[in-house]
N, C-alpha and C positions, 0 to 999 in steps of 0.2 A: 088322602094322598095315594097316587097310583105309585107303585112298587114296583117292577121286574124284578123276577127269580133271578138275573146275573148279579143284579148288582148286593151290594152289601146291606142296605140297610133292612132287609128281615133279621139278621143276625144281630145289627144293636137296636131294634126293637124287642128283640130277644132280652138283650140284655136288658135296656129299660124295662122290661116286665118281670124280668127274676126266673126266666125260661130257663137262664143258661146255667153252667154250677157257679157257685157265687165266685171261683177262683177264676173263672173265666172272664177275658176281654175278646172274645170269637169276635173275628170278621173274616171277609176272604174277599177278592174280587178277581177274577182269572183264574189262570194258571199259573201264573208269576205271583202275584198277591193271595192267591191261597194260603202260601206258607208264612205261619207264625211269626212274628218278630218279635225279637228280645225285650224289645222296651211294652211291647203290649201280647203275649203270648196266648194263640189260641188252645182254646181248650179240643181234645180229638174226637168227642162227641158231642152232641146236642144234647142227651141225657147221660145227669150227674149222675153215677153212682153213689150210694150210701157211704162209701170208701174215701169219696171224693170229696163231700158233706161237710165229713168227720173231719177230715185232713187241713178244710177250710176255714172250720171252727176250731181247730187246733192251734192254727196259725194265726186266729184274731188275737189282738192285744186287748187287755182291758181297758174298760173306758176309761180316757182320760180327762179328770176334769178340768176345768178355766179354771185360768189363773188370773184371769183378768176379765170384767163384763162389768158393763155401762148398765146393764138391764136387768132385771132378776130370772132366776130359774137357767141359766144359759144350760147345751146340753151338753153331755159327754160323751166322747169321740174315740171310738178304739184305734187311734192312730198314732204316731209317735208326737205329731207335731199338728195345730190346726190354727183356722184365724179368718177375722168375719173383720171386713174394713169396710170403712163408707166411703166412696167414692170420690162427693164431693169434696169431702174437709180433710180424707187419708188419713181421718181417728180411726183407731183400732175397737171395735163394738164387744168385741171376746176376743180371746184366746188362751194357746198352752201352749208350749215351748217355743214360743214364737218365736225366739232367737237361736233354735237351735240347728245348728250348720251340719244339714243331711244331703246326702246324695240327693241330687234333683232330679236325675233321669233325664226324661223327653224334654222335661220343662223350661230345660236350659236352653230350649230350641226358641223360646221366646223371647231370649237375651239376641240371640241369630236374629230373625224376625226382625226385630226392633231395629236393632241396627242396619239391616236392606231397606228398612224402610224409613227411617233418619237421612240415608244416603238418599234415596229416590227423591226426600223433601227438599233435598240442599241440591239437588242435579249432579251428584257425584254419578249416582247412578241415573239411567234411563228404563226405565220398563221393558222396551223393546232392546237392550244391552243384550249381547249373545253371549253366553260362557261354556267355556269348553266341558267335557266331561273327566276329568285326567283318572288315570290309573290307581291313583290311590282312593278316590271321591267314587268310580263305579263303585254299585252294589251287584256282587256276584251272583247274586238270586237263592241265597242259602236262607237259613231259617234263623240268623242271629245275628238281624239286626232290620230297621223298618226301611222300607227303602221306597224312590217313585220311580226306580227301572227304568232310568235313567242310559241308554245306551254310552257302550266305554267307546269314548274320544267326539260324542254328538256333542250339538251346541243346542242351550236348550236356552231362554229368555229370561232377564231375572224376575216381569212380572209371575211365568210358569214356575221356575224356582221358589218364590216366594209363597204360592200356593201350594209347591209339593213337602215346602217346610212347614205350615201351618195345617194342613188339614189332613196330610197321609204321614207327617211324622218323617220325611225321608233325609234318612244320615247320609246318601248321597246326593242330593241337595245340599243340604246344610255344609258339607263338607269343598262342594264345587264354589259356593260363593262364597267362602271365607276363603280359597285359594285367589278366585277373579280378585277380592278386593285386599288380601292381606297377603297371598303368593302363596299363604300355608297356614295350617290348622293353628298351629303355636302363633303367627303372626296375628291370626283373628284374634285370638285368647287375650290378645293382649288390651284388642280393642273391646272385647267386651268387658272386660275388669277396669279399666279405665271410663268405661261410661256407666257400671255398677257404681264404682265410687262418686262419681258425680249426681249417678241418683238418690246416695246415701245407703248404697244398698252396705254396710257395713259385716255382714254376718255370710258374706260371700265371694269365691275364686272359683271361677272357671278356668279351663284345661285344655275344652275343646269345642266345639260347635256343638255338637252332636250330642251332650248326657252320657254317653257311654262312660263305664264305669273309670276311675280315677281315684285314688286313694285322696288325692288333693281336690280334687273338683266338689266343691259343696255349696249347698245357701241354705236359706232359711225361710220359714211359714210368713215373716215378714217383708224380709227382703221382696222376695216373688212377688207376693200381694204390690211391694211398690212399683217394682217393674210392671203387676200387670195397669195401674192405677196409671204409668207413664205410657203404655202402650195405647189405649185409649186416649188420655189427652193428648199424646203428641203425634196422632197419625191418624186420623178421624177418618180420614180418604181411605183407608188400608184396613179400616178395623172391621168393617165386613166380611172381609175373607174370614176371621175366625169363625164366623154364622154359618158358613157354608157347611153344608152336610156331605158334600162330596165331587172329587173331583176326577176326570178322567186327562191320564199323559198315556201318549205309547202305545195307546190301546186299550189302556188298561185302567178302570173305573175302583176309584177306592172312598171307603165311605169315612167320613170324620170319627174317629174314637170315642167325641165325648158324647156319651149317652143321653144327655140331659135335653142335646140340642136339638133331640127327636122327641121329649117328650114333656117339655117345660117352653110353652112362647116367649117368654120373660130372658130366659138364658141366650145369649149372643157370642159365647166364647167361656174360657181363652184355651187352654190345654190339657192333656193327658200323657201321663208319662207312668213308664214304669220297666223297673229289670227286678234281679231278685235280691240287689242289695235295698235299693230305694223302696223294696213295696210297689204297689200301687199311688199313683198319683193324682190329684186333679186342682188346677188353677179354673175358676169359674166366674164370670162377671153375668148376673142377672139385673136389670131394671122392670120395676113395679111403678106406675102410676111416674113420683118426682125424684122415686128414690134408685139410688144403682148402688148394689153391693157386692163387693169382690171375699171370695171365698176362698182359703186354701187348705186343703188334705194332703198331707205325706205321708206315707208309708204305710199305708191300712191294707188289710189284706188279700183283698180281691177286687177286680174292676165294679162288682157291684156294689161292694162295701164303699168303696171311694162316690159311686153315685150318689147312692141313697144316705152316707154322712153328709152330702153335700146340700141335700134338701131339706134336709132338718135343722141345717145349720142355719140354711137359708132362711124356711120357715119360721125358725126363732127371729133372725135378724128383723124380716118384715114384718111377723105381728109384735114386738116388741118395741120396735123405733116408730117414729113421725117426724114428719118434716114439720116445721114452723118456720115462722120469717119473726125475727124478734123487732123489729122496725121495719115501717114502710118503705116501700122506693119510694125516693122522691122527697122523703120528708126530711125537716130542717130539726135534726138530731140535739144539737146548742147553736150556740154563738159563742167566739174564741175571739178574746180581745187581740187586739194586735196593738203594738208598738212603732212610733215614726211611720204609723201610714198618712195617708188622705182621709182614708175610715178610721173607726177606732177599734171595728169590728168589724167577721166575716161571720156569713153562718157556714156551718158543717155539718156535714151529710156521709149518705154514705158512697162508693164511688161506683157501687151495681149492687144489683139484687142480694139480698142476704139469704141463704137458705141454710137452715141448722138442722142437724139428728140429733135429736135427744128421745130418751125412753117416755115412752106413749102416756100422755098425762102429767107429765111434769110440765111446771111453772116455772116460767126464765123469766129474768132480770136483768135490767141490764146497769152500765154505770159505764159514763166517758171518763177516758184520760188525755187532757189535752199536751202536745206538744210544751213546757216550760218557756218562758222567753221568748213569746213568737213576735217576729220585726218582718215589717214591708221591706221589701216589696212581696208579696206575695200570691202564686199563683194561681186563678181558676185548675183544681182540680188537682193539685197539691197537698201530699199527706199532712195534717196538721193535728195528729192523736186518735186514739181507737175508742171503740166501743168494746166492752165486755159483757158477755152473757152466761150468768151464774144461775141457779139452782141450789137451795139450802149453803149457800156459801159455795159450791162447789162449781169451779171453771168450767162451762160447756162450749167456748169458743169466742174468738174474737171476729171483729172487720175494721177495716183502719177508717178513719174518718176524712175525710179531703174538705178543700176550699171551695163552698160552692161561686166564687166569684173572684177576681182581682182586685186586689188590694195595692194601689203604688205609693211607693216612697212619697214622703211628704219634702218639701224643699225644707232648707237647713232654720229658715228663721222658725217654720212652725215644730224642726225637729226638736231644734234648741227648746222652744215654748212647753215641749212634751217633757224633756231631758227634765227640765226646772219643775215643773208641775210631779213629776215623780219623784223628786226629791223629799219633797214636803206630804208624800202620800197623797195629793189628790187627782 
């Protein structure tokens, strides 16, 4: 990959190589984007001092171990909070304090995100939509806070906007389209805790667009994981932009924070966040071969610490799971008697592909539960009982079973003939 010295990406190559001091998240692009932001703060040289080292390894937390893991050996994370999900099925593969409701920093800019891009899906919003820059939403161009420099009172587009909240991090972004769509920062807030609870995000309340600090703004290593788990499913058109390594507005070219996505193909997203309440942060979604796992780090203590937990987390996740398919597509699972039809019986199936995680080597089982009491009429493709997939007795996941066929009511002389004949057990 050809590089120019303006733009940013020597500095998180830097980082992806452990160039930088481990407390360092360096980037710069310009003159305007040189200066450090709060949520990811550059370090003021390329060479760490011994000082700096010391100060970094001071600041690391002891490793914390899982308190929960599908798999053996899981690793430990000097973070406050961690957590390794699978994608598909949204089971939790590890973690530790998973429910613990921390400062999220940047990462609450993916709650932002989400919702511009829910709106874009519903035609609330337009991509080509213009929104103003208001006075409180400019970034002054100081050193405390991220910004995409944004000029005060331009109109900038909410596809641009959406780009300059996902991949430069900018709190005046973030802050201009919760005005366009809520009139005010408090007004968004409200929409993003409202569509938290819908996601089941439980373990969280946002304050503001932006992560900026909030004695009341928090979530948790789970919660995030499911937002990023709903970012991906429900906006498949938009979820590229988290891939993107860099974008330029205004002039001014700024390179994506997460390190990973310069040195890991697998890695697609999602974000980096961080001030000095939260620590260092990183939400990350990688796919391998059938598998995609979402990862989350809080509060570790430098941008290379949050990388490099983040690949070992990963690394454990992908050689420790495998996908299996515990039944075929296609295949006729049982047969579910039915009552007062034409048939006496449907066969059941399953209603798409089955794809399961479970730890590398293990042996699934499965066992139907049919629907009790099932009566025509009854529909082609109609849930009618599940399948379960067990392991030494232990739950690895369900799929519902459906109607591979219609079944109609029987008329009243043969229903009556059914009604008598089960009387008598036969």
């Amino acid at each position: 990959m050809q590089i120019k010295t303006s733009s940013l990406l020597p500095f998180f190559f830097a980082i992806a190589a452990g160039v930088l001091a481990p407390g360092a998240a360096a980037f710069a692009a310009g003159a305007h984007a040189s200066k450090p932001a709060a949520h990811e703060k550059a370090a003021p040289s390329k060479k760490a001092t011994p000082s700096k080292k010391t100060a970094a390894a001071a600041n690391a937390l002891p490793p914390l171990e899982a308190q929960t893991a599908l798999a053996a050996n899981p690793p430990a994370l000097p973070a406050k909070a961690w957590l390794l999900m699978d994608f598909d099925s949204g089971e939790v593969l590890a973690s530790a304090n998973a429910d613990e409701a921390l400062p999220p920093a940047s990462l609450t800019k993916m709650m932002t995100s989400y919702i511009v891009e829910q709106a874009l899906r519903s035609g609330k919003l337009k991509p080509t939509d213009l929104v103003t820059v208001s006075q409180n939403a400019w970034c002054r161009g100081s050193s405390t806070e991220s910004c995409m420099y944004l000029p005060l009172n331009s109109q900038a587009t909410v596809i641009d906007l959406l780009r300059g909240i996902i991949i430069q991090s900018g709190n005046d972004a973030s802050k201009a389209i919760a005005e366009h769509m809520a009139a005010s920062e408090e007004g968004f807030a409200k929409l993003m805790n409202a569509e938290a609870q819908r996601l089941g995000m439980t373990h969280t309340h946002f304050v503001n667009p932006t992560g900026l600090p909030d004695p009341a703004h928090k979530s948790s290593a789970r919660d995030l994981a499911i937002l990023a788990r709903a970012i991906i499913k429900d906006g498949a058109e938009y979820y590229p932009i988290y891939a993107e390594r860099e974008f330029k507005y205004n002039g001014i070219k700024q390179g994506n924070r997460n390190a990973l996505l310069y040195t890991d193909p697998s890695v697609d997203g999602l974000k980096t966040g961080h001030t000095e309440e939260a620590g260092y942060c990183l939400v990350t979604s990688s796919k391998r071969n059938d598998m995609r796992l979402i990862s989350v780090i809080l509060n570790t203590h430098s941008a290379q610490a949050r990388a490099d937990q983040t690949r070992t987390l990963l690394g454990w996740g992908f050689g420790s799971f495998e996908k299996t398919t515990p039944i075929q597509p296609g295949a006729v699972v049982t047969t579910a008697k039915i009552s007062f039809g034409k048939a006496d019986t449907v066969a059941a199936g399953l209603g798409a592909p089955w794809l399961l995680t479970v730890p590398r080597g293990v042996q699934v089982q499965t066992a139907v539960v049919l629907k009790p009491g099932l009566e025509a009429p009854v529909t082609k493709g109609a849930v009618i009982g599940k399948v379960i997939a067990t392991s030494n007795g232990k739950p690895m996941g369900e799929a519902p079973l459906v109607a591979q066929a219609d079944v109609e009511r029987a008329g009243w002389l043969l229903r009556a003939w059914q009604h008598i004949t089960s009387l008598f057990g036969k």
